[in-house]
LUMVEX-340500 format. One line per field, with one value per residue (C-alpha): residue number from 1; residue in one letter; x, y, z. Coordinates in Angstrom, 3 decimals. Layout:
<rs>
num: [NUM_...]
residu: [A_...]
x: [X_...]
y: [Y_...]
z: [Z_...]
</rs>
This chain:
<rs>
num: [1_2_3_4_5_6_7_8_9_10_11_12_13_14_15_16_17_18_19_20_21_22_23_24_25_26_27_28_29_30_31_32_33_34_35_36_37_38_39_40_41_42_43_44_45_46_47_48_49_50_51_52_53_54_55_56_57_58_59_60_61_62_63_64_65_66_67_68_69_70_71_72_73_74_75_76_77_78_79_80_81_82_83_84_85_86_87_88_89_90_91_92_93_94_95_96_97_98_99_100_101_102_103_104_105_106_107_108_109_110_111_112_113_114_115_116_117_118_119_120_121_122_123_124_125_126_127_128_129_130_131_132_133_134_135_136_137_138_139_140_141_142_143_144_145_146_147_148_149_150_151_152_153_154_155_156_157_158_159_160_161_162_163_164_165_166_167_168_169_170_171_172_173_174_175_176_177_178_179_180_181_182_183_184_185_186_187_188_189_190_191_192_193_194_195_196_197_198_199_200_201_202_203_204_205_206_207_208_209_210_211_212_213_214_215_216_217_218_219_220_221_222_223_224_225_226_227_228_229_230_231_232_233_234_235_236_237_238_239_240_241_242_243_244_245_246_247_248_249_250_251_252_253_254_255_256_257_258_259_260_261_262_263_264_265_266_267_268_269_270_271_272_273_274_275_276_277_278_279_280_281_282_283_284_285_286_287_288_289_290_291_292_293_294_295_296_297_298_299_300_301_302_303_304_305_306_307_308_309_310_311_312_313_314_315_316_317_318_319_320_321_322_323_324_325_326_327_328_329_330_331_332_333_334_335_336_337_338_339_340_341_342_343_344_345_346_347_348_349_350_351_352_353_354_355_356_357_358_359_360_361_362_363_364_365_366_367]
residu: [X_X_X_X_X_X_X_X_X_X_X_X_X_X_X_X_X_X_X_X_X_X_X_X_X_X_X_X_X_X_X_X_X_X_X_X_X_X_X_X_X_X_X_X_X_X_X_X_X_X_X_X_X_X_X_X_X_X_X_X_X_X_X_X_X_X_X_X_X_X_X_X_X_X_X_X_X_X_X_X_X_X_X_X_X_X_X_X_X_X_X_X_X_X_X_X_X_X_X_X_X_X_X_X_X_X_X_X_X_X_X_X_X_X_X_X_X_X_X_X_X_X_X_X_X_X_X_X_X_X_X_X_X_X_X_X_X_X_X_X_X_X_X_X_X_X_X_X_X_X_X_X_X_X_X_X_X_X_X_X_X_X_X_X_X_X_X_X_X_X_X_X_X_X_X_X_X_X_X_X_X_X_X_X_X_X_X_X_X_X_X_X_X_X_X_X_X_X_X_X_X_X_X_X_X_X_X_X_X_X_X_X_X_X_X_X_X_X_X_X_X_X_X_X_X_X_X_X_X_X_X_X_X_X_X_X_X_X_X_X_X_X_X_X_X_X_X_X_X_X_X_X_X_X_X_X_X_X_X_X_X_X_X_X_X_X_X_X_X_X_X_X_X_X_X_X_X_X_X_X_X_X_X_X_X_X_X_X_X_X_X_X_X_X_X_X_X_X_X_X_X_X_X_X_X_X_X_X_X_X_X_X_X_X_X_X_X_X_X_X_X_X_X_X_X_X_X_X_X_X_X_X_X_X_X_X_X_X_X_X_X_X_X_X_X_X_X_X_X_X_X_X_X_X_X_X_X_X_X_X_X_X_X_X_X_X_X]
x: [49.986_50.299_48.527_48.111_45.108_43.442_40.036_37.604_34.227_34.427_32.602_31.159_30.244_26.725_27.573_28.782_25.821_26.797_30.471_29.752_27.831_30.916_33.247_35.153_37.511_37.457_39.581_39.692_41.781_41.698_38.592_36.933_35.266_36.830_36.747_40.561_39.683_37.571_39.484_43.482_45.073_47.364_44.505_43.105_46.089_45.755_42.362_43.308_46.349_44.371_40.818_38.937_38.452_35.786_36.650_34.998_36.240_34.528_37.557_37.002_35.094_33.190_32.754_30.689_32.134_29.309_29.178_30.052_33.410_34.363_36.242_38.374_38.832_39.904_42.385_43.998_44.077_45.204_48.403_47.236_45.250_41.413_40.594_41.697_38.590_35.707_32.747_33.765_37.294_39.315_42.698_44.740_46.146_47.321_46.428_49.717_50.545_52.669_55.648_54.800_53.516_50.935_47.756_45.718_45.427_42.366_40.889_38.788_36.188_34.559_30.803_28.380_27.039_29.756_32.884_33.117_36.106_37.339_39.843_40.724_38.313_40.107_41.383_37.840_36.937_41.194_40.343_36.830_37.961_41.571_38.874_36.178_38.913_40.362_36.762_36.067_34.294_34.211_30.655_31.649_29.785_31.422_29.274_30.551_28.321_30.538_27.063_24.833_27.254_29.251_32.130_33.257_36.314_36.918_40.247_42.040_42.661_38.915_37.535_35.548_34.462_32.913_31.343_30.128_28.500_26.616_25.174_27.385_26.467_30.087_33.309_35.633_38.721_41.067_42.373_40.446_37.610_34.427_30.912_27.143_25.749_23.343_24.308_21.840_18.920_20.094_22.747_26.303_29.466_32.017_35.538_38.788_40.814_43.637_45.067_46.673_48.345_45.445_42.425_40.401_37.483_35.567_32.148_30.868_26.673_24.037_24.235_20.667_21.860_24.657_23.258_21.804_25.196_26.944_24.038_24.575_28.019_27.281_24.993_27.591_29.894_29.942_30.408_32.890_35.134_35.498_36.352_35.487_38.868_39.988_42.060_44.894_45.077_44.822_47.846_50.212_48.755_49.055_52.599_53.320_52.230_54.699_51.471_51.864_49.123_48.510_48.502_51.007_53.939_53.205_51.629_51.625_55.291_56.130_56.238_54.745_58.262_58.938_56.636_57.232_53.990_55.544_54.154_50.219_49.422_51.706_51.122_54.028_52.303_49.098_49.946_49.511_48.188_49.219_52.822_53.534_56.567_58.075_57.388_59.219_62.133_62.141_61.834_64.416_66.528_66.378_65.731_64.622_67.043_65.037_62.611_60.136_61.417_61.256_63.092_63.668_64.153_65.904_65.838_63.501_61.090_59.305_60.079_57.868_57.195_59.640_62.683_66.058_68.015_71.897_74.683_77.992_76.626_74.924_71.213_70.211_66.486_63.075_60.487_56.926_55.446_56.388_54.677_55.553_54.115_52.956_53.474_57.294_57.558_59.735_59.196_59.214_59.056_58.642_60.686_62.519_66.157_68.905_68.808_72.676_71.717_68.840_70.445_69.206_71.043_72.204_72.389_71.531_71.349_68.566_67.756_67.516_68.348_69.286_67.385_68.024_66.808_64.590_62.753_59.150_56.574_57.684_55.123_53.398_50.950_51.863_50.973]
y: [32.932_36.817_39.196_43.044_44.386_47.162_46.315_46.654_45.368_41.172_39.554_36.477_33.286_32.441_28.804_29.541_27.701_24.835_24.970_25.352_21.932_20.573_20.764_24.100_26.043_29.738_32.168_35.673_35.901_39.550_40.812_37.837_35.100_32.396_28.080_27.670_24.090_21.262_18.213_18.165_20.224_17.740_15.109_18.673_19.246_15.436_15.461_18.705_16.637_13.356_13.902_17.143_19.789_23.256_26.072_29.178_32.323_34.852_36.881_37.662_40.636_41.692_44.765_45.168_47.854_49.176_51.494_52.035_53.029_50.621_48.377_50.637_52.767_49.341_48.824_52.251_52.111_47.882_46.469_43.614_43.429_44.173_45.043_41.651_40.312_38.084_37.081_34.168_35.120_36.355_38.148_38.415_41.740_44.590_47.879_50.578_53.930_55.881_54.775_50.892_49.815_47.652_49.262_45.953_43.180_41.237_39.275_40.852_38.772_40.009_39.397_39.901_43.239_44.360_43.269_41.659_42.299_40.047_41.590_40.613_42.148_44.318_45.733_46.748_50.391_51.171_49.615_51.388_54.599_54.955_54.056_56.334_59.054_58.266_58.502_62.285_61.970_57.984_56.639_54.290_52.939_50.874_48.431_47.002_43.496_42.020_41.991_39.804_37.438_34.771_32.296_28.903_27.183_23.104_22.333_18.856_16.724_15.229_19.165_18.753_15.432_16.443_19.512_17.878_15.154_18.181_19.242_21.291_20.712_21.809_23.642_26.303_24.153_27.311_28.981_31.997_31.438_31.306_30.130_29.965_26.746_25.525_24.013_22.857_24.503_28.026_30.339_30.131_31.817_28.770_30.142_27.825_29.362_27.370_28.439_25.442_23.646_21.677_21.949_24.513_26.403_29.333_29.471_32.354_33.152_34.741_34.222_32.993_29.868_28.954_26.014_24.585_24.779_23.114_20.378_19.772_19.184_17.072_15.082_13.611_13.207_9.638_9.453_11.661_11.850_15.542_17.190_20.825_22.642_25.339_28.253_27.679_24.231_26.594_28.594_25.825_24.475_28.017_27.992_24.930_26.145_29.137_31.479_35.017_36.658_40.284_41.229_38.650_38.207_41.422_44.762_48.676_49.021_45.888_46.338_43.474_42.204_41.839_39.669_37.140_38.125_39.317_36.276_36.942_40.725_42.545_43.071_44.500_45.237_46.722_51.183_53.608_52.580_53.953_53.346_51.790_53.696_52.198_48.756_49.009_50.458_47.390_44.962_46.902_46.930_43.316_43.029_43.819_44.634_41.941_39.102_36.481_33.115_29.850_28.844_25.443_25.614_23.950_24.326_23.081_26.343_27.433_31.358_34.325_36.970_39.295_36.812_38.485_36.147_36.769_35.935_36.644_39.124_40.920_41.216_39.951_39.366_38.373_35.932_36.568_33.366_30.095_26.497_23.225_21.332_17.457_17.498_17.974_16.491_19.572_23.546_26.074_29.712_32.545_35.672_38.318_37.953_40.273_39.229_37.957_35.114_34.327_31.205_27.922_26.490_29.092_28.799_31.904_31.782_33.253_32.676_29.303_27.873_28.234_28.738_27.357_29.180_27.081_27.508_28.264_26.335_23.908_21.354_21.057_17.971_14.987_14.849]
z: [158.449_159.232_157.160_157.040_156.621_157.770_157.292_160.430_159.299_159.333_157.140_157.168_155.128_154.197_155.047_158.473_160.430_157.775_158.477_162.943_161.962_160.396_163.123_161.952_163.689_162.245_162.546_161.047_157.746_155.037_157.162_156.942_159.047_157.375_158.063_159.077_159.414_159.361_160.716_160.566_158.166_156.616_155.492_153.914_151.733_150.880_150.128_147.373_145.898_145.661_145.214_145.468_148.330_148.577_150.101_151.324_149.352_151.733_151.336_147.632_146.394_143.258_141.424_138.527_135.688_133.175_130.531_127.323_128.536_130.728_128.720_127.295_130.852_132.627_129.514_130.907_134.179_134.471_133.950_131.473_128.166_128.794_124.950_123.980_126.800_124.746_126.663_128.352_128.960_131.656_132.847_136.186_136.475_138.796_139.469_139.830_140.959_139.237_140.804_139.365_142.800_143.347_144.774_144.277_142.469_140.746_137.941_135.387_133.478_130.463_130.805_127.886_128.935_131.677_133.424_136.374_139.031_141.564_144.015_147.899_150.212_152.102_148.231_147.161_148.540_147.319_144.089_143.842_144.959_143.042_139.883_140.264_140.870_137.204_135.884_133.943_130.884_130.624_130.615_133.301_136.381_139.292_141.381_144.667_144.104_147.309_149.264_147.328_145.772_147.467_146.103_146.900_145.264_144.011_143.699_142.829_140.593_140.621_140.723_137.506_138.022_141.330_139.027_136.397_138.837_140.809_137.416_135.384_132.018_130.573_132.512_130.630_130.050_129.531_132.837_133.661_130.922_132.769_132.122_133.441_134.895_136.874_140.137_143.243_141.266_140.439_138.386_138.749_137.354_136.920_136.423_135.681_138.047_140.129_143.628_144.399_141.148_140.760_138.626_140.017_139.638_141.393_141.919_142.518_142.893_144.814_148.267_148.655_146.432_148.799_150.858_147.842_146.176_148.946_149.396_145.718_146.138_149.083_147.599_145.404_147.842_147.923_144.004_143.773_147.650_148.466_151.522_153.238_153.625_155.512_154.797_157.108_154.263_151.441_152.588_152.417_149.300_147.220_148.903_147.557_144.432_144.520_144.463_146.526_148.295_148.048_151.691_152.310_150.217_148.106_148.976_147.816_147.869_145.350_141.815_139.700_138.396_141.988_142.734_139.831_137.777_134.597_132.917_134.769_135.025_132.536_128.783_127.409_124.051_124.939_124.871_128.058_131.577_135.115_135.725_132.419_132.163_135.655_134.098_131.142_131.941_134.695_132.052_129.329_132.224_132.117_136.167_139.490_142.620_144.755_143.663_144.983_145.394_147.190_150.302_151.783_155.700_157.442_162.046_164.184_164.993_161.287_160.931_160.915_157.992_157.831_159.019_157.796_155.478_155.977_153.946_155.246_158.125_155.143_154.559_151.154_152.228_154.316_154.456_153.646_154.397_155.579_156.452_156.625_153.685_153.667_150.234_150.482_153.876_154.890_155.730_153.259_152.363_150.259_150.688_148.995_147.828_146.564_142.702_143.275_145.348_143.701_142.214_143.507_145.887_147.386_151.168_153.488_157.119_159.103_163.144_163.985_160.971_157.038_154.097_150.440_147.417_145.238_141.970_142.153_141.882_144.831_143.688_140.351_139.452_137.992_133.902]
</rs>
């Protein structure tokens, strides 16, 4: 799992002393002092696709947007629809320069008296600064709140069970609506948000609650089966999912389209925002030179980011990240293809082996 990142500062979980007790191995991943594991990594991915898992999500940050201006400024500047926000409600979207690039991506929940952002946190000070520089005459204030919250996330198919057996008197059942609970005696933000197919949620709350949180969640453990997992178990599960990673499989060069997230971060209908005009001649145009897609491998070493895929001596595109999944019981990718090869089943050769294109997601949950 290779990232860029140029943060220097590496932060670290509240719940480290918990997780040393636990048997982790960590390993630094987006800045961050992260769990990579907690046992072996395929019984982690198993535990996510057949029960329920929690993960550390150390690497997220928060920013707090107040004001009487704020919701309309963040309906500018973002790629999706901010007005249409109620409290409760939520929206994934990207941040562009005027070229259509992505400078960051993040979620955006509209609180009752501000909104909160979520971005990756080496994305924060970029996303805080290219903000603040937009800011004139807006009455609009930007908080970095990274510091005194934290975030955890339950994923699997027994997620809200696990949830609602810690305490949660009721869980938003649309993805990306969010509400306030009580969990292991004290406030928390539960969002419906899934990273891995699964039901999911994030958690996200003042660090000073985090062991009771996770003793809460322990404490049930043997009513509900959960299991700590690490993120080197989340990467191959949000692969499997067919979701990219800014940092990863997406950075300041890619425009959204690109990256498959026409469907996530764009509103087509909502006026003017930063490189709004980029985006819709992409999507009057009808297509991108290059897209995201899946890859099944076959060879017997896995590939690293930025592997060349070939097609009759000719470059038609790369890898950005690639595992072998238990799921699938076979290795596979995502990577950038020339948009005439993009059909699947088409075979391209790289070192050491080939690689199939496949629809995205690999692996969706059984209804």
């Amino acid at each position: 799992m290779q990232e860029r990142t140029d943060v220097s500062i590496e932060r670290r979980s509240p719940l480290a002393a918990t997780y040393r007790e636990a048997g982790a191995e960590f390993a630094t991943v987006r800045g961050c002092r992260l769990p990579e594991r907690f046992s072996d990594v395929v019984a982690e991915c198993r535990a996510v696709r057949q029960a329920a898992g929690v993960l550390d999500r150390s690497d997220r940050a928060h920013l707090a947007a107040t004001g009487a201006d704020a919701k309309d400024f963040l309906h500018r500047m973002l790629s999706n629809d901010v007005h249409r926000l109620q409290p409760g409600q939520g929206c994934y979207a990207a941040l562009l320069n005027a070229q259509g690039q992505m400078q960051a991506d993040l979620y955006v929940f509209q609180m009752e008296d501000h909104l909160l952002l979520e971005t990756g946190f080496p994305l924060k000070d970029r996303l805080r600064g290219t903000l603040d520089n937009y800011v004139i005459a807006d009455d609009v204030t930007l908080e970095d709140r990274s510091q005194p919250l934290a975030a955890l996330s339950v994923e699997g198919p027994a997620a809200g069970k696990l949830l609602r057996a810690a305490g949660a008197a009721r869980l938003p059942a649309q993805e990306l609506d969010h509400a306030r609970v009580t969990l292991g005696g004290g406030p928390v933000l539960v969002v419906r948000l899934s990273e891995t197919g699964e039901e999911g949620y994030r958690l996200i709350f003042a660090v000073e609650y985090a062991q009771a949180l996770w003793d809460a969640l322990a404490a049930r453990r043997e009513a509900v089966p959960w299991q700590p997992v690490g993120c080197a178990a989340l990467n191959i599960l949000r692969i499997e999912a067919g979701i990219p990673w800014y940092g990863v499989d997406m950075d300041e060069r890619t425009l959204p389209p690109e990256a498959g997230l026409e469907a996530r971060a764009i509103s087509y209908n909502k006026g003017c925002y930063v490189g709004q005009e980029i985006i819709e001649r992409v999507h009057s145009r009808g297509h991108v030179n290059r897209r995201l897609t899946g890859l099944v491998l076959s060879g017997e070493s896995l590939p690293g980011a930025g592997a060349r895929l070939v097609s009759n001596g000719k470059d038609v595109g790369y890898l950005t990240s690639a595992v072998r999944s238990p799921t699938l019981r076979h290795p596979i990718a995502l990577g950038y293809v020339r948009r005439e090869y993009l059909q699947p089943g088409t075979r391209l050769s790289l070192e050491g082996g080939t690689a199939e294109v496949a629809g995205l997601p690999f692996y969706s949950p059984p209804k």
